[in-house]
N, C-alpha and C positions, 0 to 999 in steps of 0.2 A: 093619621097622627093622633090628633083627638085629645079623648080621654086618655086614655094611656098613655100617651109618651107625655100628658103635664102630671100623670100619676108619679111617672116615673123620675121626670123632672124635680116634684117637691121632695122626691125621697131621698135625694143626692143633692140638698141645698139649691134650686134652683138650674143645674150641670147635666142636661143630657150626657147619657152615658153614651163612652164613643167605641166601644169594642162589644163584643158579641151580638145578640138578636138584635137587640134594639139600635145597632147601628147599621142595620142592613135595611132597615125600613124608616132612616130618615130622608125626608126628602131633601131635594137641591133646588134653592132656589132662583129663580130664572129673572135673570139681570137683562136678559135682550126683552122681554118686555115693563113698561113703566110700573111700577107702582100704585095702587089706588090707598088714598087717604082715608081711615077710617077715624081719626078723631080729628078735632079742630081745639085750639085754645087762643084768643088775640083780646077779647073785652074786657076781661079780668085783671089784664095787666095795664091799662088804659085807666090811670085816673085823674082827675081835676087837677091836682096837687103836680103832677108829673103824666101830661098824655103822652109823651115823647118815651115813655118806658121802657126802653128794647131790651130782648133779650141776650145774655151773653154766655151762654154754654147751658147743656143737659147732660147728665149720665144716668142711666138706667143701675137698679139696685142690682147686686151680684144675683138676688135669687130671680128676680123680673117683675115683683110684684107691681114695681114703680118706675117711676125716674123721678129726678129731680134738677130742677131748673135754676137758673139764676138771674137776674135782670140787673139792671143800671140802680132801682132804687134802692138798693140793698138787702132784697129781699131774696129768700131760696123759697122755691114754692114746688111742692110735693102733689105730684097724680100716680093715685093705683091706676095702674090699667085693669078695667072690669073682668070680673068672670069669664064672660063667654069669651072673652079675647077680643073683643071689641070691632063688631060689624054693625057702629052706627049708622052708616055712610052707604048707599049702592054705588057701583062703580058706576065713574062718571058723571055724578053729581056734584056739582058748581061750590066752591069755596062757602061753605055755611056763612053767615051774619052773626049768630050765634054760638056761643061758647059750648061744648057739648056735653064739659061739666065743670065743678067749682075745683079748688084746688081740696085738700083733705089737710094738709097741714101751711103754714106760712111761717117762714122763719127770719125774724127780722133783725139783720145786722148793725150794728153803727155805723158804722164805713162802709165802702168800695170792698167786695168780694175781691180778693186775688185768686184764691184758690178752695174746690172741695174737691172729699173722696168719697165714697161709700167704704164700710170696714168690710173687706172681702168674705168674710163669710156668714155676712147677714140673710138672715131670714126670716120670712115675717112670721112663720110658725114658733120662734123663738124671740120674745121682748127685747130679750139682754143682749140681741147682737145685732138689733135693730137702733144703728146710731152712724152717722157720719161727721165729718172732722170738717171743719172751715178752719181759714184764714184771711183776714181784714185789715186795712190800711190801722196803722196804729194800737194793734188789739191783739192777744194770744191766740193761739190755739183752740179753737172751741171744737170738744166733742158732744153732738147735739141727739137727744131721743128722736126719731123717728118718727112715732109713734103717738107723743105724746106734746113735742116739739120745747123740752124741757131740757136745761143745758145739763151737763152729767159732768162733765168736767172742762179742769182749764190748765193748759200745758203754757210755759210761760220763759218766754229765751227772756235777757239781757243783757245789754251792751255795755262799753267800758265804763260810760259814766252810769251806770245800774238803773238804765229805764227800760221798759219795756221795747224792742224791738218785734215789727213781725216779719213771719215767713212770709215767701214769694209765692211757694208751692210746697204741697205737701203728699203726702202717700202710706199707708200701712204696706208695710213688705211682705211677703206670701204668709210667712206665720201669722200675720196678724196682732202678734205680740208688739211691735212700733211703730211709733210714727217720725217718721224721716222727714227731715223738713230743709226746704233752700234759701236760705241767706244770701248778705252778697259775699262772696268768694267763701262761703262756709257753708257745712252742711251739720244740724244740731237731730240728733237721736234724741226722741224721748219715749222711755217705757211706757205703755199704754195704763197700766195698771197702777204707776205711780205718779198721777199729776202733778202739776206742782214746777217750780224752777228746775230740778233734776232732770240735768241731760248731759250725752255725749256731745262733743265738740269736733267737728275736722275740718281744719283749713283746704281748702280748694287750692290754692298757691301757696308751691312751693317757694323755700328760700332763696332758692336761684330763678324766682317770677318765673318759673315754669309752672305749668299746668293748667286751670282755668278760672279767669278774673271775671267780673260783674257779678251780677243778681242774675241770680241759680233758679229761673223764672218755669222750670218744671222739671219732671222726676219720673222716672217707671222701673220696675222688675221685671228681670227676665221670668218668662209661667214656666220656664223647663227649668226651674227648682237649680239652674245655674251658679248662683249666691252673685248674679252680674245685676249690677244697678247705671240705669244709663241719667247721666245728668244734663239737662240742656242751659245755656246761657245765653240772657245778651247780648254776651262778646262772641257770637255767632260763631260758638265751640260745643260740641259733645263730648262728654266727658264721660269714660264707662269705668267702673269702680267696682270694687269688692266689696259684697254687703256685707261683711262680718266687722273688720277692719277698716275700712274707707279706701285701702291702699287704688291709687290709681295707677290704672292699667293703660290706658292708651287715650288721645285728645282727638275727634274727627271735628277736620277740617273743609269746609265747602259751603257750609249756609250765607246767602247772602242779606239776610236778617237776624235780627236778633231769634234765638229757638224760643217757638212758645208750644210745642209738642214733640214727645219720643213715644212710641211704641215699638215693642217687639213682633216680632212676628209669634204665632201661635208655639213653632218650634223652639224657638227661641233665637236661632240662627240668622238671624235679617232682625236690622233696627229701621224704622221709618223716622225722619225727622221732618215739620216744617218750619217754617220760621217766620217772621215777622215781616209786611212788603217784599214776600218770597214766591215768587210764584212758582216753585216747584216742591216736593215731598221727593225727598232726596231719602234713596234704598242704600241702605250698607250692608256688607257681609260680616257678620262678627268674625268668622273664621278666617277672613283677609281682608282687613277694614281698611287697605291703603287706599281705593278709593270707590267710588259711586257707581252702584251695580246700573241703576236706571234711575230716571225723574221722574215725574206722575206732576202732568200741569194741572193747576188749578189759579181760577182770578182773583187773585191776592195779590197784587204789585201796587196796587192803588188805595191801600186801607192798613191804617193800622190795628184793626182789630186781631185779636186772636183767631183764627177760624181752625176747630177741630174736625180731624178725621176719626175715623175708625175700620175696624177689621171683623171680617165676620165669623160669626164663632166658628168654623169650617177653618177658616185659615187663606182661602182660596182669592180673595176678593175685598180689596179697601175702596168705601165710599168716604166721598168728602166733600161739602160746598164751596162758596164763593161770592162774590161779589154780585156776580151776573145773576145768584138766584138760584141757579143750577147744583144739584148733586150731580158727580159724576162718579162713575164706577169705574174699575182696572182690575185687570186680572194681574195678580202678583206672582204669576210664574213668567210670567212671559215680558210686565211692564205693558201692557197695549191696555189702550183706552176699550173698554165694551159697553158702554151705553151709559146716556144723563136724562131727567129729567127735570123739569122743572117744580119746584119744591116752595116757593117765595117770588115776591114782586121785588123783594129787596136783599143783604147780606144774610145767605145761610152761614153764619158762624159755627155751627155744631149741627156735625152728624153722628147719631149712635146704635148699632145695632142692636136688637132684642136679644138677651145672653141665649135665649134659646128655645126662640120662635121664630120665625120669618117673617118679623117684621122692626119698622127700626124709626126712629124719633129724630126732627129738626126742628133747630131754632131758628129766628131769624131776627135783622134789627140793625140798623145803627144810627146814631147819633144824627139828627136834625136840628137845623136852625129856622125859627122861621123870620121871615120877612117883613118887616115893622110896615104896615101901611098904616098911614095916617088917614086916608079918607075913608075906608072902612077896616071896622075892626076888627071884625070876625076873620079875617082875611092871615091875622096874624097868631091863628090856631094852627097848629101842626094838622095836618088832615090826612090819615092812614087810609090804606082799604084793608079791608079783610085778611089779605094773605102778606102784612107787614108786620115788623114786630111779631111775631106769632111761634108758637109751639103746633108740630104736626107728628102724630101717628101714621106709619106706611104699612101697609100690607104688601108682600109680593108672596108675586103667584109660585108655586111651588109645582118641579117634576116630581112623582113617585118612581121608585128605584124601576118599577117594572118598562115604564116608558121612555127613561133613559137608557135604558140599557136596548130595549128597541132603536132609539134616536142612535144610539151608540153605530147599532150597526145596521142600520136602515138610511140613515140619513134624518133631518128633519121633513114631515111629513103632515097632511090634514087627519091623518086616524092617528096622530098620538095624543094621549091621557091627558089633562093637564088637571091640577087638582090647587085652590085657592086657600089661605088659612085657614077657614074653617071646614073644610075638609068635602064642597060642595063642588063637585065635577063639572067640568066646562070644557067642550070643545074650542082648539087651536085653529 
């Protein structure tokens, strides 16, 4: 893979290309074995003011240059991932003490993060579409530089009595030309290119209290260019709409939490939702959405955090944490569990795949109290280890098409190929 397929990557914004040569020679990555860690991040979010800082979500930039992270203090904190692809780490070396690098950019909010995005078709070879979109408890729309961590604009809803309200959740739609944002029982359009109070309006509830009530708590597009927008709420409803229009199409019913994620599936065909003290990722069919193809457990019954999943750029395979610490993996043709690892001491709330590398990023963290002891006082420090609160880089190991297609019709075997992100051969 190498050189060339990131050659080929920057030239296509970030998007391995998935038809001709270059898709016959990418690899598959091998989910029956664990992971090895190549970055570490947990010191840098630890300070005097707040040691208790947990993290609570990360998404990687559309081209992969980055990701970007969010924590309890209000901050968003930005890592390149380095050149080489990043082989700090040997495999099987013990959770670092140390950070294994600084952040490049810090973005500091006023309030409680509800929601960010990245603008889908950023790239760091280009300044002007290197920007992401937040939303804050009390505060507008903020589109923020990237780059240079400098606000660029401010998109700004309000309410009957003409104050400010903010969004729940927000998203640019495949054009990249808006940003779609969730309210409670409303969803507000605003032109990216026009900030400012200027926006579309559409009620979520209909006149006859049909349709879907509460805070509209997140938002996704379907990638097969369908014009379908799935909206989750709350009131433990999915709600799939028409992007042009708003016109709503049909309400799924079955979350036993409020929805705090939707995903499409790659084709577009399959919506995944999880929800709030849910412990399942409940699969629907958009093309017979009456009810729930399969579940995908994960240990979410016992937290109210958010905890995100994700799907891998292949389409084959959603990873998602938990409570327990554990990422696990599924095969999404079939719904069967195919292998977890352990990722954290404490709540992996976000998993995310690299757009288009074999390897993928967790957060972890939640909310501590500590213990008032009166006879010593040191005692009544929150006191982490290493792999709490924490941000982690994964590598997995990777089949080349030649060894698969061996495995295919040999069986699994000790003479098959196996080949690691940086492209360094090891024996099975």
């Amino acid at each position: 893979m190498g050189e060339e397929g990131e050659a080929i990557a920057e030239e296509n914004g970030g998007l391995m290309v998935e038809s001709g040569e270059q898709n016959s020679t990418w690899p598959t990555m091998r989910f029956d074995v664990s992971p090895y860690r190549t970055h570490h991040f947990s010191k840098q979010f630890r300070t005097a003011r707040n040691p208790n800082n947990f993290l609570k979500g990360l998404k990687w930039s559309p081209d992969g240059s980055c990701f970007l992270s969010s924590s309890e203090d209000n901050t968003l904190s930005l890592f390149y991932l380095p050149q080489d692809g990043g082989e700090s780490n040997s495999y099987g070396v013990k959770i670092p003490e140390e950070d294994s690098y600084g952040a490049s950019l810090l973005v500091n909010e006023g309030e409680s993060v509800y929601d960010f995005c990245w603008y889908p078709y950023m790239s760091v070879s280009d300044p002007l579409t290197c920007v992401f979109a937040t939303t804050t408890r009390d505060h507008p729309i903020h589109l923020w530089d990237s780059s240079s961590g400098e606000l660029r604009c401010t998109y700004r809803a309000y309410d009957a009595m003409d104050e400010i309200t903010a969004a729940f959740s927000i998203g640019f739609n495949p054009d990249g030309t808006k940003i779609f944002a969730g309210y409670n029982s409303s969803i507000r359009v605003f032109d990216l290119h026009r900030p400012g109070r200027d926006f579309g309006q559409y009620s979520t509830l209909q006149k006859n209290k049909e349709g879907q009530a509460g805070i509209l708590s997140t938002l996704a597009f379907s990638p097969a260019n369908s014009g379908m927008l799935a909206v989750g709420s709350y009131g433990q409803t999915t709600g799939i709409y028409r992007e042009d229009n708003m016109e709503l199409l049909y309400v799924l019913h079955g979350q036993e939490g409020g929805v705090t994620q939707v995903q499409f599936s790659k084709d577009g065909n399959y919506l995944y939702t999880g929800g709030r003290k849910d412990p399942y990722i409940l699969c629907w069919d958009m093309r017979k959405s009456v009810e729930i193809v399969y579940k995908l457990y994960r240990a979410t019954e016992n937290t109210n955090q958010r905890v995100f999943f994700d799907i891998e750029p292949c389409g084959r395979h959603l990873g998602t944490g938990g409570q327990d610490g554990l990422v696990h993996m599924y095969d999404l043709q079939t719904g069967n569990w195919v292998s977890g690892y352990q990722a954290a001491s404490d709540t992996v709330n976000a998993f995310s795949f690299h757009p288009y590398l074999p390897m993928a990023a967790t957060s972890s963290g939640h909310r501590r109290f500590a213990i008032p002891d009166e006879e010593d006082e040191d005692k009544n420090d929150v006191q982490l280890k290493a792999d709490e609160n924490c941000v982690s880089i994964w590598s997995f190991y990777v089949t080349s098409e030649e060894s698969t297609s061996d495995e295919h019709n040999n069986g699994l075997g000790s003479n098959s190929h196996h080949q690691n992100v940086t492209g360094e051969a090891e024996n099975a």
